[in-house]
Structure formats: structure tokens, C-alpha cells
N, C-alpha and C positions, 0 to 999 in steps of 0.2 A: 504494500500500500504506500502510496508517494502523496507529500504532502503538497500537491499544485492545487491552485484555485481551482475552483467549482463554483456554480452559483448557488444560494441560498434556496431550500425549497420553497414551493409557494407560500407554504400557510409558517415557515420559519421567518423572523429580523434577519438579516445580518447583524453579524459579530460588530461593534465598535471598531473602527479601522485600523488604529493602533494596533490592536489583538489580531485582526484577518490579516496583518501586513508580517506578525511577526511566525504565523504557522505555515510562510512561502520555506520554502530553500532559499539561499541567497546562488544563483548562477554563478559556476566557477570562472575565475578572472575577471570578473565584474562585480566587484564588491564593492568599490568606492560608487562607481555607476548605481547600482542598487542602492543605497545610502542616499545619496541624492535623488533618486527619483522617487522612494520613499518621504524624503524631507517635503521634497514639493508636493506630494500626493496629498499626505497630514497637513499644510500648510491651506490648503483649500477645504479640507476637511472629507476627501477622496479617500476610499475604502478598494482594494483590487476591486470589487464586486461595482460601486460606481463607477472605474474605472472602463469597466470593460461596457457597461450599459453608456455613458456619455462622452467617450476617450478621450484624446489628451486636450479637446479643447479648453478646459478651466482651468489646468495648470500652464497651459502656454500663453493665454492669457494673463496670468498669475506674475509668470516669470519673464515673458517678453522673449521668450525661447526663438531662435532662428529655426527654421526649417531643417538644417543638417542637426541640430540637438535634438527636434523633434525626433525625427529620422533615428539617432541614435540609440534614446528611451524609447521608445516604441520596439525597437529588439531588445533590450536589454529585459523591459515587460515580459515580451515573448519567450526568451530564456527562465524567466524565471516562471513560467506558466500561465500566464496571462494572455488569456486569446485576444491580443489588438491586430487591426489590418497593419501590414504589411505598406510602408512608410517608403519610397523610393529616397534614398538618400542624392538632395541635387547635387550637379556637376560644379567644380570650381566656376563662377561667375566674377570677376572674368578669366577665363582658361590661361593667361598670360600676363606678369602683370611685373613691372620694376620694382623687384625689391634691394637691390643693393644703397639706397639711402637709409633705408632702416639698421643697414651696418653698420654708418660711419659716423665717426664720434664727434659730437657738437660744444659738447661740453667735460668737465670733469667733475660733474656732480656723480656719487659712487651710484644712483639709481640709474641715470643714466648708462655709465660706464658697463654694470650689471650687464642691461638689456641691452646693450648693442654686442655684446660679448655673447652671449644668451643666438642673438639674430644670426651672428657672424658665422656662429659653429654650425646653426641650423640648417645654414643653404650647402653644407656640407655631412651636417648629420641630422636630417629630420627628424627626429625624435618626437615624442607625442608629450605633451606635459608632464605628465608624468615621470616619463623616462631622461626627460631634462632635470626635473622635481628629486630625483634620486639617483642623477649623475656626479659621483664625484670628483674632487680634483684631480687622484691618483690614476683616476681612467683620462686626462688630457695630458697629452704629452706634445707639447711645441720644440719642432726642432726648428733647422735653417730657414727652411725655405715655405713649412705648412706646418699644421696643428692637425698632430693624428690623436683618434679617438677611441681606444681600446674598451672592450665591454666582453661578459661574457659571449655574444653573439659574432662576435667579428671584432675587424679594425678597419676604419673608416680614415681617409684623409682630406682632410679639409683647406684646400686652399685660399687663400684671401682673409686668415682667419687672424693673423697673426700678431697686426698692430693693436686688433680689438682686445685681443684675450693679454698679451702686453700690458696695454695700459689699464683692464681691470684686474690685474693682478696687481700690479702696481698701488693700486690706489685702496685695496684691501691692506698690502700690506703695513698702511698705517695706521693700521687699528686694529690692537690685538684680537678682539673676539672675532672678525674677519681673518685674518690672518691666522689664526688655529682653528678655525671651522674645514672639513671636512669637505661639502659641497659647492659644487661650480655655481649654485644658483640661494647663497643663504641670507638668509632675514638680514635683513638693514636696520631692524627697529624693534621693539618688542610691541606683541599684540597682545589681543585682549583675553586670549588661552593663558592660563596658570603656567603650563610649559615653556610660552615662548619666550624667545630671547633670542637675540643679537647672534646670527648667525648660525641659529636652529635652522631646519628643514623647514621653506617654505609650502604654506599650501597650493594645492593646486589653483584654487580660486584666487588666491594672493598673483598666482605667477596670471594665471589670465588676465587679471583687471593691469598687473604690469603692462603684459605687452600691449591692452588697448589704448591705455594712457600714453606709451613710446608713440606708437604710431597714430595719434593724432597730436601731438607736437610735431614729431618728424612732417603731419603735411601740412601745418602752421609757419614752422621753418622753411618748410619748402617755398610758401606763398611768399612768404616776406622777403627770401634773398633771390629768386629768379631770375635774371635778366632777363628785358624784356623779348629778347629772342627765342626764352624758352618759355615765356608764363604760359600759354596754351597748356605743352607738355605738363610743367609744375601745378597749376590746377588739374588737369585730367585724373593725373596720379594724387592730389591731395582730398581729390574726392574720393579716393577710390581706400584711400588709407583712412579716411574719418571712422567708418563701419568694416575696418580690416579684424579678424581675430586670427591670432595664434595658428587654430587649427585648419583656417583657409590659406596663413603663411607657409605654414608647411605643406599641405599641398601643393600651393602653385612652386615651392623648391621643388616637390619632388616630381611634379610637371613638365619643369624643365630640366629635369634631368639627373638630380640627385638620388643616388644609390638609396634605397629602403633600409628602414633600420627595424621598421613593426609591418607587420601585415595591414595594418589598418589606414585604408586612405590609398595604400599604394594601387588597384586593379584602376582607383579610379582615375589617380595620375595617370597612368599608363594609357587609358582609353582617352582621358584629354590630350596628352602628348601626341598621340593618332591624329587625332581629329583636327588639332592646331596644323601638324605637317603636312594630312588632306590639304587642308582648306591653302595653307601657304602653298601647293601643287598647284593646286588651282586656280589660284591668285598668277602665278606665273608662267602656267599655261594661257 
């Protein structure tokens, strides 16, 4: 007997949500994902059983969820037993897009420095939050010429990496609890967690609200120093970086061309990477 969602019999309540939420299995390798879609379920006052009778419209509502989130939770439900349709996850929009301004360093504020370091490794080692989240320093290794990226899974080499990762090492190094921390991506500050502290393991919600705040400075920056030969270009791209996340950065890296580091994202890179080279055939036929 397996403990997956069923519906309540006719003439039975459902169980309080809290209670029907905690008699699922949690799907394996999806734990934190379960956890959050959990929190937002309970946050609308969502029960599996509501869930599956009105689906995700009140918690996307709720949270302001993007369509690839939806997309996300919506399997993540269905792993853990929860009959929802079947959610197409959309394609990178736009399939191609400039990201090496998000590398380069504007300042030497240590957040900044942080996330351009963060940016820099990415277009060379896509990793997914998470695995940036519990990347640590002893797996980066900068030699001459690149910054290679060792993990249980492989070695990765990242070129173009090298001034970034430089100067936020650099500017860790003057401040002890930086400077004896562990990970390539550690707290700046102490939060509101009992645990945290100055160069603890950031959250993952920490590192996303990071890179959304980089990349709308980064197309802030861009508007205001453009010459006027390029503001068309510098607008085009500052729009397109206001509403940029993380998870759509990593994809267009690995779109264009970046080695995979997780299965996740990667079939649809590779079908966008397709379809951009189509369409540029075509364009030149």
C-alpha cells in the first residue's frame, strides 16, 4: 500500500491540508522543490485534494510564478502523486541573448564582485542554483590562462573566467569570515535564520533575488553609459535583462553552447541551439 493522494470519499471532509500534505512521500531528489511547493500550497490554504480539483491557478496567482516555475511544480506535484495536467515547460524566450555584460565588473562593492564571479563561471559551468549554492572553493581551480571547475561529475573549463573570480577572491580576502568560508557563493550578511552568519551557505532564494537585483543594475548601467551609436542595442538588451532570472541565464549559456553540468534544462538548450542554427540557414539562404 503507497501513501499517494486519492480523493476524499463523497460522504468523507478532507483531512486539514497540513495533515493530507504530510501523508504524500516526498519524491526523491526533489525535496527542497516539494518544500516549496508545499509552503505555497499552505500559504493559500491549498490541500493536495484542492489542489488537484482547482490547480495551480491560486498559488500562481499567490506567488506571481513564471510559466517555467509553473511548469516545474506541476511535475514535481506529479512525482509526488498528485494527478495535475501535464504543464509544457516554455522554450528560452529569447533563444539568444548577450550575456557577457553580466560578467564584467562595475564596481568593487563585495555583492557585486560575488555575482559577477557567480555569472562569469556560469557561461562556462551552468550549474543550476543549487549546485552553484553548494559549490565550493576547493572544487575552483584558476590556472594561466582559465578557471577549471572540478566536481564529483566531471571537470569543466571555463574560459573568460578569470579576472572575475581574481578580483572576488581578492576582495573576500579582506574579511576574515569571507576568507575562511568554504563556498564560492557565501553570505555577505547575517539573516534572519538563528544559523546564519557571514559566510554561511547561502539560500537558494537568497542567490535568486541576487542575480535578479545584478541584472537589472547591469541594464541600468547599460542605459546610462551607451554611446549613442549603440543605445538601440543597450536598450534592446536592458529590457530584456529587467525580467532576466538565473534559471533563463543558464539556459541561454547553455544554448549557446556551454557543456551541461545537470540534466535539467539541457534537451531544451539543445532543441533551441537547433532551431537558432535553422532559422540563421535560412536567414542566409
Amino acid at each position: 500500500m503507497t501513501d499517494r493522494w486519492a480523493p476524499p470519499l463523497p460522504a468523507m471532509p478532507a483531512p486539514p491540508p497540513e495533515r493530507a500534505w504530510r501523508r504524500l512521500p516526498v519524491p526523491p531528489g526533489y525535496e527542497a522543490q516539494w518544500r516549496r511547493l508545499i509552503d505555497a500550497a499552505l500559504e493559500v490554504g491549498m490541500g493536495p485534494d484542492s489542489l488537484v480539483e482547482e490547480g495551480m491557478d491560486p498559488i500562481v496567482a499567490a506567488r506571481d510564478w513564471k510559466p517555467a516555475t509553473v511548469a516545474l511544480y506541476s511535475k514535481v506535484a506529479r512525482y509526488g502523486g498528485i494527478a495535475l495536467p501535464t504543464v509544457r515547460t516554455p522554450e528560452p524566450d529569447p533563444q539568444t541573448l548577450e550575456l557577457r555584460p553580466l560578467s564584467q565588473i562595475r564596481s568593487e562593492d563585495p555583492e557585486h564582485l560575488r555575482t559577477v564571479a557567480w555569472c562569469a563561471l556560469a557561461l562556462g559551468w551552468p550549474g543550476t542554483v543549487g549546485q552553484f549554492r553548494s559549490l565550493r572553493r576547493d572544487q575552483v581551480h584558476p590556472t594561466a590562462r582559465r578557471v577549471v571547475v572540478r566536481t564529483e561529475d566531471g571537470e569543466w573549463s571555463v574560459p573568460g573566467a578569470l579576472t572575475a573570480w581574481h578580483a572576488w577572491e581578492s576582495c573576500r580576502a579582506r574579511f576574515p569570515a569571507l576568507a575562511d568560508s568554504p563556498w564560492v557563493l557565501p553570505a555577505l550578511r547575517r539573516g534572519p535564520g538563528l544559523a546564519s552568519a557571514v559566510g554561511a551557505q547561502l539560500s537558494t532564494q537568497a542567490l535568486q533575488v541576487t542575480f535578479a537585483k545584478h541584472a537589472v543594475r547591469t541594464a541600468q548601467q547599460l542605459r546610462m553609459t551607451a554611446p549613442p551609436s549603440r543605445r538601440e542595442w543597450a536598450e534592446a538588451l536592458a529590457v530584456q535583462y529587467l525580467t532576466l532570472s538565473y534559471d533563463s541565464y543558464r539556459r541561454l549559456a547553455l544554448a549557446g553552447g556551454a557543456e551541461p553540468v545537470a540534466p535539467r534544462g539541457a534537451v531544451r538548450a539543445k532543441r533551441s541551439a537547433a532551431r537558432a542554427a535553422r532559422e540563421a540557414e535560412g536567414h542566409r539562404s
